[in-house]
N, C-alpha and C positions, 0 to 999 in steps of 0.2 A: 381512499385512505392514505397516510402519509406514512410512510416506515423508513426508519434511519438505519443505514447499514454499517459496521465498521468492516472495509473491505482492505483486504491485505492481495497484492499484488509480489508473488516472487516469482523472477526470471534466472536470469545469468548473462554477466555480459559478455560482449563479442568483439573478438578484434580492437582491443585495447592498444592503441599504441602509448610507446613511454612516456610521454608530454601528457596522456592524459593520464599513464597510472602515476606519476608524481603529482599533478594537482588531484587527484581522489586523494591520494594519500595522506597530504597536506592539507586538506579539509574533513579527513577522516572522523576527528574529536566532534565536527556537528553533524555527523550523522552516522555514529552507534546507537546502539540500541537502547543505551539510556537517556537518547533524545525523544525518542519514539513517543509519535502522540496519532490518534487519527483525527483530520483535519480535512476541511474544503478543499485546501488549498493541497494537500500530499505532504506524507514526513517522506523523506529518501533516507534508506536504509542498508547501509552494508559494510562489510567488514575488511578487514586492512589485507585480505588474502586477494580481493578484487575480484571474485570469482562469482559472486552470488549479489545480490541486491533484492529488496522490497520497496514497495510506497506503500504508506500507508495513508488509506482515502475516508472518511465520515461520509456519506453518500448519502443526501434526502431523494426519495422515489416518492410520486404521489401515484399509485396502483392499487386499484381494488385489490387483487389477484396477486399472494403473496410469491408464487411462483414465480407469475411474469414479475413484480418487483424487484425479487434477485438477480434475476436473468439482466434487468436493464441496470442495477448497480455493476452487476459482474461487465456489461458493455462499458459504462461511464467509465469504470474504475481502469479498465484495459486502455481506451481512451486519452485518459489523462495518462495514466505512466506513459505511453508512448509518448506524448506531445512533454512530459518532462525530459523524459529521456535525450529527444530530439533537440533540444533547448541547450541543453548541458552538453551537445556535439557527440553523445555517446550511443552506441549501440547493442541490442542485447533480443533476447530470447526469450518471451513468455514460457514459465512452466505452471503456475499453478495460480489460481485467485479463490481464496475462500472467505466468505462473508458471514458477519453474524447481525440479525436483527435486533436495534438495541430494544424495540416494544419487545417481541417475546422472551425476550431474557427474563427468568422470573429470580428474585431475589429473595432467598434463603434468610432468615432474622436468627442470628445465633441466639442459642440458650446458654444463659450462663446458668453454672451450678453452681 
């Protein structure tokens, strides 16, 4: 079975030197939270304090087993923020990764009155 996860990735980062909190800063505008999309590819996400960041990952699992399916988006998605992370010279701290499956998302139809 195939199941699409939207996986949010928040750490904190580590050991910031100044050359990089000025270029985060300076690219700050494309990565607020009104850029925020989840994607193959990762949004980066965080705020002009430098303290805190997400990615935000779209993850396809092909897993019977919806359990094992989170477990392996919750790996991909740790995965890639690292190797972004890494990419962009920066470092940081996993704290939390929580995932929502977009199949069982069940969608409510308003009533109008």
């Amino acid at each position: 079975m195939i199941r699409t996860y939207r996986t949010t990735v928040r750490g904190r980062f580590a050991d910031l030197n100044d050359s990089q909190r000025t270029a985060l800063r300076a690219a700050q505008d494309d990565h607020d939270m009104f850029t925020a999309r989840f994607t193959s590819e990762g949004t980066f996400l965080y705020t002009s304090e430098l303290v805190t960041y997400q990615h935000r990952f779209e993850i396809v699992v092909e897993e019977e087993s919806p359990d094992d399916a989170e477990v392996i988006a919750h790996l991909r998605a740790e995965e890639l923020a690292k190797a972004d992370l890494d990419k962009r010279g920066l470092s940081g701290r996993l704290v939390d990764i929580s995932s929502v499956c977009v199949e069982d998302v069940k969608l409510c139809r308003r009533v109008s009155r």
